[in-house]
ROSE-4610 file (N, C-alpha, C; in Angstrom, 1 decimal, always signed):
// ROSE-4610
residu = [X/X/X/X/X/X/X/X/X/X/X/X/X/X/X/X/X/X/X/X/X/X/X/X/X/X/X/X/X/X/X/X/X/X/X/X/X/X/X/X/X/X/X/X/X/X/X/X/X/X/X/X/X/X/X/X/X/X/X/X/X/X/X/X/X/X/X/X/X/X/X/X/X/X/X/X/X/X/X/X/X/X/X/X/X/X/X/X/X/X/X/X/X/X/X/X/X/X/X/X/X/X/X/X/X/X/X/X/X/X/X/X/X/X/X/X/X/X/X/X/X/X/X/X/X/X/X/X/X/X/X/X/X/X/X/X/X/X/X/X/X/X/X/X/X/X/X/X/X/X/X/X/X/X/X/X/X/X/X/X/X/X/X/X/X/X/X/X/X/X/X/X/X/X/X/X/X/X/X/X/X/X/X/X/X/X/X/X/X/X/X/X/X/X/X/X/X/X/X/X/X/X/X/X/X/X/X/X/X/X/X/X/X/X/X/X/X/X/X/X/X/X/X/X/X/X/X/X/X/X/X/X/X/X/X/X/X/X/X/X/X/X/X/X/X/X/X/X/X/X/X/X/X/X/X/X/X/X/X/X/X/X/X/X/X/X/X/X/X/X/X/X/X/X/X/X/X/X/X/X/X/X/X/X/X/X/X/X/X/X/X/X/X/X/X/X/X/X/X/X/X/X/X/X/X/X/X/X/X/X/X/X/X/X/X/X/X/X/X/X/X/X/X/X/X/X/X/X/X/X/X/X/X/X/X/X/X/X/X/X/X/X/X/X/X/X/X/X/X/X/X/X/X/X/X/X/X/X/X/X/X/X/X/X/X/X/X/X/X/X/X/X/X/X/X/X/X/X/X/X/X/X/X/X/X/X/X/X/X/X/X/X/X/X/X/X/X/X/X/X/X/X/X/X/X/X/X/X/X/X/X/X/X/X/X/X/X/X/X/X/X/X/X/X/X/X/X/X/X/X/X/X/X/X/X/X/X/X/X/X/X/X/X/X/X/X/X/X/X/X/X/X/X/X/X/X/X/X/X/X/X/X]
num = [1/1/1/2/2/2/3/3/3/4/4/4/5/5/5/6/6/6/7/7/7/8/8/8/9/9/9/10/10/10/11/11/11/12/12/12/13/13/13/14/14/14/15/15/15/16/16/16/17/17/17/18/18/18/19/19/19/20/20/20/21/21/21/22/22/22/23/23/23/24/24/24/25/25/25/26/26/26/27/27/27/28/28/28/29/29/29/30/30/30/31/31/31/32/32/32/33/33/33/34/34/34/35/35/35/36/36/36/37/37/37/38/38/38/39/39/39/40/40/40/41/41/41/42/42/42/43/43/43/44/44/44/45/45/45/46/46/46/47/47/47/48/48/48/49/49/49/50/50/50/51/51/51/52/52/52/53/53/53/54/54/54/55/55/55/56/56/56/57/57/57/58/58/58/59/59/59/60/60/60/61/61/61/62/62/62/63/63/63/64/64/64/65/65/65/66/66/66/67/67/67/68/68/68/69/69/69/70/70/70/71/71/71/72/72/72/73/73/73/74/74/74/75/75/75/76/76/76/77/77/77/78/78/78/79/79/79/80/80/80/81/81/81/82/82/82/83/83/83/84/84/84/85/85/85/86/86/86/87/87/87/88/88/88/89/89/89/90/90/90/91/91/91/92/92/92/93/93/93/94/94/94/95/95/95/96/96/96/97/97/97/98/98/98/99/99/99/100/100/100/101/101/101/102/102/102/103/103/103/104/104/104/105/105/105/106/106/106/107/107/107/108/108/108/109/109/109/110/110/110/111/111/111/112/112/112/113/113/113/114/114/114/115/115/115/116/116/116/117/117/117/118/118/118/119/119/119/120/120/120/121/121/121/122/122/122/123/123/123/124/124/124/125/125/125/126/126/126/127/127/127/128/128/128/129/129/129/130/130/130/131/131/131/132/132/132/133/133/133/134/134/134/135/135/135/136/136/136/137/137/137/138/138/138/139/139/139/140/140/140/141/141/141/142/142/142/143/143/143/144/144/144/145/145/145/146/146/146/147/147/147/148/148/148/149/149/149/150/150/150/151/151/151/152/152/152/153/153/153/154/154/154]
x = [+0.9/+0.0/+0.9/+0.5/+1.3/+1.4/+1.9/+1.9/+1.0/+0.1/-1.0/-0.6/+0.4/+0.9/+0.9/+2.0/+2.3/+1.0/-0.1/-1.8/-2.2/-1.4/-1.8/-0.6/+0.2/+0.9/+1.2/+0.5/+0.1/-1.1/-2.0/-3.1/-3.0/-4.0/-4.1/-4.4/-4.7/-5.3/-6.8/-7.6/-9.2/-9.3/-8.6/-8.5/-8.3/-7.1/-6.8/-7.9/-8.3/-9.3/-11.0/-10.8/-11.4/-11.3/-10.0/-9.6/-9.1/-8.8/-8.8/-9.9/-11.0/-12.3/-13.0/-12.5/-12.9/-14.3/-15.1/-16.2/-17.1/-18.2/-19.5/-19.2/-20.6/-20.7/-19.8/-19.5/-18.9/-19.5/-19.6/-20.3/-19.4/-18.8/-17.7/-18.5/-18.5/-19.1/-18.1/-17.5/-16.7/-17.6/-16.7/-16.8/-15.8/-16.2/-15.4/-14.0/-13.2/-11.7/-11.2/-12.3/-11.2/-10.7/-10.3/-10.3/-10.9/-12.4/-13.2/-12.8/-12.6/-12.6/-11.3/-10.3/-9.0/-9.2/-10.0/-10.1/-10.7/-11.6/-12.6/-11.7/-11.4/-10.6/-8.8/-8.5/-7.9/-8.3/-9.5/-10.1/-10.3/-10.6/-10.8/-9.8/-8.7/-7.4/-7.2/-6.9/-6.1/-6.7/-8.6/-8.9/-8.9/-8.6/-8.3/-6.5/-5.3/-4.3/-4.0/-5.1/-5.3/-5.2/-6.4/-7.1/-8.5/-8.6/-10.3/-11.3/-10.6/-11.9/-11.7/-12.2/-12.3/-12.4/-11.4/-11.7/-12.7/-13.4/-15.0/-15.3/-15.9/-16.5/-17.3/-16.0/-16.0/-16.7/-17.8/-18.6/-18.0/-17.5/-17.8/-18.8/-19.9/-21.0/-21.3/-21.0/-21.4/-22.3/-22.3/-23.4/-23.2/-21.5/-21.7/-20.6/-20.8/-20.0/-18.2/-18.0/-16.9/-16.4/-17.1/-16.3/-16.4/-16.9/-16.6/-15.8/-15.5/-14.1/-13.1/-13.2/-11.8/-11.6/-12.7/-12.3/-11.8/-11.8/-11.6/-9.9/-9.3/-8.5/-7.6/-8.0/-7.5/-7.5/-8.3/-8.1/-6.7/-6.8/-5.8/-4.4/-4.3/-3.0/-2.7/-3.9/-3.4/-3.3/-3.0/-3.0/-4.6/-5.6/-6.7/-7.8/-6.7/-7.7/-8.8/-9.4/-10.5/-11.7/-11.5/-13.0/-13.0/-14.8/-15.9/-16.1/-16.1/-16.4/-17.7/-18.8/-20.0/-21.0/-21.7/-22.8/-23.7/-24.7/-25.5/-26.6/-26.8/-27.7/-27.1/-25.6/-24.9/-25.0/-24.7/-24.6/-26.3/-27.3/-28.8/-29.0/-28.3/-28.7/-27.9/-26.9/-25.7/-26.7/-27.4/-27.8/-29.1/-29.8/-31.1/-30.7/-29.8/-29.6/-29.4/-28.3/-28.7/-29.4/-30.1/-31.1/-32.3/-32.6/-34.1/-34.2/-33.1/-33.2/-33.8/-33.0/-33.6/-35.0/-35.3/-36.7/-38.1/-37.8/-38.6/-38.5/-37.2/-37.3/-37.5/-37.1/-36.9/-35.9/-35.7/-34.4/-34.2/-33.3/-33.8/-34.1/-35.2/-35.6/-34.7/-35.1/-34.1/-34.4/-33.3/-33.3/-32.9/-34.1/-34.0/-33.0/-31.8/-31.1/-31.0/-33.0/-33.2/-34.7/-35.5/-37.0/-37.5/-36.8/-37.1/-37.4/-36.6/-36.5/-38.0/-38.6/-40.0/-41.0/-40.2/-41.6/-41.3/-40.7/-41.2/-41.7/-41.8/-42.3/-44.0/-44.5/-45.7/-46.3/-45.4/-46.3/-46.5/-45.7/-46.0/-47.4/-47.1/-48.5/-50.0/-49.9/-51.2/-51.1/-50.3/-50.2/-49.8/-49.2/-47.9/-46.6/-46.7/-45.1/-44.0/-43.5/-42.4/-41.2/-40.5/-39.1/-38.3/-37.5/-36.8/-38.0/-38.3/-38.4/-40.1/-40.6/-41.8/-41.9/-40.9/-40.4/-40.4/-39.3/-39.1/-40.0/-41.2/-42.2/-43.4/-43.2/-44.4/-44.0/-42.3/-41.6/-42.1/-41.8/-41.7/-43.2/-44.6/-45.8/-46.3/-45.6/-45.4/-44.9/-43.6/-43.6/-44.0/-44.5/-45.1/-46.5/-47.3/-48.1/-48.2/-46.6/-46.7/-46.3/-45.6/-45.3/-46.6/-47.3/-48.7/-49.4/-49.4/-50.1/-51.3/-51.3/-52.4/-52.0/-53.2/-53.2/-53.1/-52.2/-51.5/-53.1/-54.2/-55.2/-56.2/-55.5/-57.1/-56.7]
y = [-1.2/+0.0/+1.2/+1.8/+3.5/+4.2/+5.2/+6.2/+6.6/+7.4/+8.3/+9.9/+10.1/+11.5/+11.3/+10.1/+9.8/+9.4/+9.5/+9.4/+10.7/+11.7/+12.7/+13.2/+13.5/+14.1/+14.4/+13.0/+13.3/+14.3/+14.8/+15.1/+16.8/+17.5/+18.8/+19.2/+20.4/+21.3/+20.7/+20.7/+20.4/+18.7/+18.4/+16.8/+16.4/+16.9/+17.1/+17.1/+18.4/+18.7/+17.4/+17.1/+15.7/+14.5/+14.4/+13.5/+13.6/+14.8/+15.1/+15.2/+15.2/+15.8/+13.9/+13.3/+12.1/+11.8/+12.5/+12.7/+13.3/+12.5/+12.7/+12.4/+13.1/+13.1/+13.8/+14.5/+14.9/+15.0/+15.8/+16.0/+16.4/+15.8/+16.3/+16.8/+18.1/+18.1/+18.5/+18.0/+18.5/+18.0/+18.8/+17.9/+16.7/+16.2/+14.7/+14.9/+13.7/+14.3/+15.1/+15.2/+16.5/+15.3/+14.4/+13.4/+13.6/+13.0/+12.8/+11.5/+10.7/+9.4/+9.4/+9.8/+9.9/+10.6/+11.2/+12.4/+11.2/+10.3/+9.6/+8.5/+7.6/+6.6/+6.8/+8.3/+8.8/+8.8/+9.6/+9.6/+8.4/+7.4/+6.2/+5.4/+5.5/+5.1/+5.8/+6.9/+7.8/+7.5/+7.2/+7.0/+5.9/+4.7/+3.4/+3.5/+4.3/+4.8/+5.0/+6.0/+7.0/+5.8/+4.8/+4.0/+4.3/+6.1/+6.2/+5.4/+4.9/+3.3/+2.5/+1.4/-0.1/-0.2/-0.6/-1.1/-2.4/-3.1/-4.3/-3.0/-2.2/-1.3/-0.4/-0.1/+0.8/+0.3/+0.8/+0.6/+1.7/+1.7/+2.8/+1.9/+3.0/+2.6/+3.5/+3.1/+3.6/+3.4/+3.9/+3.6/+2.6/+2.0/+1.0/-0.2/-1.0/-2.3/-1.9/-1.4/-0.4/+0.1/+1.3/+2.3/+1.9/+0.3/-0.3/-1.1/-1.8/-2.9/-1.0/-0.5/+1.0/+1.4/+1.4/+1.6/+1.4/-1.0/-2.3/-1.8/-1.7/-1.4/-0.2/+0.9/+1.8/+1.6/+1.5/+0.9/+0.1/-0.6/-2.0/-1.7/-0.9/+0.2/+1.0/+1.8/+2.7/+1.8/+0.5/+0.0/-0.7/-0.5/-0.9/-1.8/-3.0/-4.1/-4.7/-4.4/-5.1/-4.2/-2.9/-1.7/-2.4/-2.5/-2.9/-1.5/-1.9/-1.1/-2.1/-1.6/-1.9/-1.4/-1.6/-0.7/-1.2/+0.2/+0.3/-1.0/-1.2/-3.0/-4.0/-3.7/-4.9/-5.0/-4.0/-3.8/-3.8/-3.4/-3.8/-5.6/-5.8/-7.4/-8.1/-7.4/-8.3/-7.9/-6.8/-6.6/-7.7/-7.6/-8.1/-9.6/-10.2/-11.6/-12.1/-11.0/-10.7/-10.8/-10.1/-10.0/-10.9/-10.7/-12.3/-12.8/-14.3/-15.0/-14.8/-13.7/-13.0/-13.0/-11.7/-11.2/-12.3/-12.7/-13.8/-15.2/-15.7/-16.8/-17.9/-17.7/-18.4/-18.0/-19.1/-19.2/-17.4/-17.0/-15.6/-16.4/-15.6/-16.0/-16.2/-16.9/-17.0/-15.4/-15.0/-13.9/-14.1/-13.9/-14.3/-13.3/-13.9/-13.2/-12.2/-12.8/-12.0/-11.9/-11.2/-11.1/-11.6/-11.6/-12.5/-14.3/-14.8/-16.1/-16.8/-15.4/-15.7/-15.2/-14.2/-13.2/-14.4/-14.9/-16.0/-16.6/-18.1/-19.2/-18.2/-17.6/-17.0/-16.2/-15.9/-15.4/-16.1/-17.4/-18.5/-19.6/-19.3/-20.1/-19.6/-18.2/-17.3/-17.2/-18.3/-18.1/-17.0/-16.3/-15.3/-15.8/-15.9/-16.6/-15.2/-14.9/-14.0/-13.8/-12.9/-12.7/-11.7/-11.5/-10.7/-9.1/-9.1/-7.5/-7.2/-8.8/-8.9/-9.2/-9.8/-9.8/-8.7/-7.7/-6.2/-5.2/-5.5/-4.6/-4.9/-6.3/-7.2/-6.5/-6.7/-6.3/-4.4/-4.0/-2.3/-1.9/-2.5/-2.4/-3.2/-4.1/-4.6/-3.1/-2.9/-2.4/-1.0/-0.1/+0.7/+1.1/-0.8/-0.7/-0.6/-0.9/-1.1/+0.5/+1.1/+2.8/+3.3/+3.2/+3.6/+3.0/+2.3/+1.5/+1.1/+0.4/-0.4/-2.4/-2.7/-3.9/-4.4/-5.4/-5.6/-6.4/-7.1/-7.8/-6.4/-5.3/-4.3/-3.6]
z = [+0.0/+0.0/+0.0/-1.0/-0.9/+0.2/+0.8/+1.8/+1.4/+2.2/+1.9/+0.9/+1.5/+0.9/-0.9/-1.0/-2.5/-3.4/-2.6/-3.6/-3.9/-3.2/-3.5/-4.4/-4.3/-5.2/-6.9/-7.2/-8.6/-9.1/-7.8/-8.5/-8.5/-8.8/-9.4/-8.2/-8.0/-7.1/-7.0/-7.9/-7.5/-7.1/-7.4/-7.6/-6.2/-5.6/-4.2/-3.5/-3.5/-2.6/-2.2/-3.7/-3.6/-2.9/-2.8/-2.2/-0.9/-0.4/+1.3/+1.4/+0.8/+1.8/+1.8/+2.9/+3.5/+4.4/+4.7/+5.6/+4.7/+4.7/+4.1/+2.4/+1.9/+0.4/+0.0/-1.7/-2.2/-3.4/-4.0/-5.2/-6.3/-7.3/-8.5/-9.7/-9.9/-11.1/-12.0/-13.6/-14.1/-15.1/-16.4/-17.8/-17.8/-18.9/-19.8/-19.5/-19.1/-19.7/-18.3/-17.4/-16.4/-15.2/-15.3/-14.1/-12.4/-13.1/-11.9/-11.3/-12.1/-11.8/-11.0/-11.5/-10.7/-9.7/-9.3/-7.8/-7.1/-7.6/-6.7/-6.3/-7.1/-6.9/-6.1/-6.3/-5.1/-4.0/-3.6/-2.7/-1.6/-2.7/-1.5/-1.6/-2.1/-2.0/-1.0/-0.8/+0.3/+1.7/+1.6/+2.5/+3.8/+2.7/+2.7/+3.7/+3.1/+2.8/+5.0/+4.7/+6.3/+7.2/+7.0/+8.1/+8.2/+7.7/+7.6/+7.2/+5.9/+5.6/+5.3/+5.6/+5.7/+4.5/+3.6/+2.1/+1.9/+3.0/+2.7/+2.6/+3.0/+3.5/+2.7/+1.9/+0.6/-0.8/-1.2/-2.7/-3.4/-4.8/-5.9/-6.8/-7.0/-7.9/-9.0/-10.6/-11.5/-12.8/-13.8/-14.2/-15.3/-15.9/-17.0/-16.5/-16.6/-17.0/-17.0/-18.5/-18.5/-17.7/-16.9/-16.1/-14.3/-14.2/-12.7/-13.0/-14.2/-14.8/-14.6/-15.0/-15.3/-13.7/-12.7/-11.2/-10.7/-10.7/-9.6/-10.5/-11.4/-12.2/-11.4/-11.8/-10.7/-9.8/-8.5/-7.6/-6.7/-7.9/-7.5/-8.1/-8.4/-9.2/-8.1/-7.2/-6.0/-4.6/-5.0/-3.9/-2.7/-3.5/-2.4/-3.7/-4.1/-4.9/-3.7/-2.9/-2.1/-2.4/-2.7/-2.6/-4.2/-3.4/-4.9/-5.4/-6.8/-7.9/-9.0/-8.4/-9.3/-10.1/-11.1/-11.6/-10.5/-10.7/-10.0/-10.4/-11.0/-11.0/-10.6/-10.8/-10.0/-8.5/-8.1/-6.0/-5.9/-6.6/-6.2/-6.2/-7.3/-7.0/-6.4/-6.1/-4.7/-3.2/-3.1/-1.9/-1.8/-3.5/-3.0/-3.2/-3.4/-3.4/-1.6/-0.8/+0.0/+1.0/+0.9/+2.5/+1.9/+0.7/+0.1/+1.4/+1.5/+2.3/+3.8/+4.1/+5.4/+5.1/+4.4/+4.5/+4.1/+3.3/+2.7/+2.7/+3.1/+4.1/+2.8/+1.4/+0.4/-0.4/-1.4/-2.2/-2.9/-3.8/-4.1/-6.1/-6.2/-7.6/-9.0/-9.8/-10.9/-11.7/-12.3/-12.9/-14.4/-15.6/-16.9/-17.1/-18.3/-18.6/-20.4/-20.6/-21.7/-21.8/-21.7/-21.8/-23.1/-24.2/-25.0/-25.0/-24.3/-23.8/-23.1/-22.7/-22.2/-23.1/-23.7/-24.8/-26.0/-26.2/-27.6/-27.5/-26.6/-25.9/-25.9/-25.3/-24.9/-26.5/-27.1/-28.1/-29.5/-29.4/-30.1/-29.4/-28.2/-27.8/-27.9/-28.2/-28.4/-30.1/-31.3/-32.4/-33.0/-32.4/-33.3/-33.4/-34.4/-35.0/-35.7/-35.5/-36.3/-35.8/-36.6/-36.2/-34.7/-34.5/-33.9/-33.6/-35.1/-34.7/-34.5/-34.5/-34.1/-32.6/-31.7/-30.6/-29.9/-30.4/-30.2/-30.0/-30.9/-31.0/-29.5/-30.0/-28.5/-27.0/-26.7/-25.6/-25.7/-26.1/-26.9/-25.8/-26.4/-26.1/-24.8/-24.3/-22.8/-22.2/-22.2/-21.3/-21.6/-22.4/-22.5/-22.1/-21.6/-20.8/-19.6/-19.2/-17.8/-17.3/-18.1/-17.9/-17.5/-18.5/-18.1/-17.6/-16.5/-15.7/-16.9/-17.2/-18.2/-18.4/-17.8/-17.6/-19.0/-19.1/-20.3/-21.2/-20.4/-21.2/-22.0/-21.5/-22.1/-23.6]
């Protein structure tokens, strides 16, 4: 693990400040390109660094596939490969795989890995037969009923 000092030294003036400020939220607003990620990923390096946080402890949650593989990456570069770096559907279904068992006191449910897989089977049994983009359209109008609360039979 780095010294705490040497996590900071590469970074800029605002970047810094990001990453000493250890208590509470933090809000980065920049454009593209201005290294948010590196102020954050500082941040909880440094903080990890201090003793202030327990790297189990620590979630970074974002919004693609991509940019939590680019985090656990950094991360593990500043020295704290244990802090999760997830999208946000990923840490909802680590939590709700989770507590299920607690709350509901059964298995946690299978989770389809394509709504197609169920939308074909079902709209071949009600005699629609077609392709992909007749699938597409079925899904499209599903869930466009469910946006508008409209029971899918009316």
């Amino acid at each position: 693990m780095p010294q705490p000092e040497d996590l900071l030294a590469a970074l800029d003036p605002e970047q810094r400040e990001v990453a000493l400020a250890l208590r509470g939220p933090v809000a980065v607003i920049a454009g593209a390109g201005t290294g948010k990620t590196r102020a954050i990923t500082h941040r909880m390096a440094y903080g990890v660094a201090t003793g202030l946080y327990e790297p189990t402890e620590v979630l970074a949650v974002t919004f693609t596939t991509r940019a939590a593989g680019e985090m656990r990456g950094r991360l593990a570069a500043l020295g704290a490969p244990t802090i999760q770096a997830r999208t946000f559907h990923s840490a909802a279904l680590r939590q709700a795989r989770y507590f299920w068992p607690q709350v509901y006191g059964t298995e946690f449910p299978e989770i389809i890995s394509s709504k197609f897989s169920v939308l074909g089977p079902a709209a071949r049994r009600v005699g629609l037969h077609g392709d992909t983009a007749l699938l597409r359209d079925l899904s499209a109008e599903v869930e466009q009923r469910g946006l508008e609360r409209v029971h899918v039979l009316e």
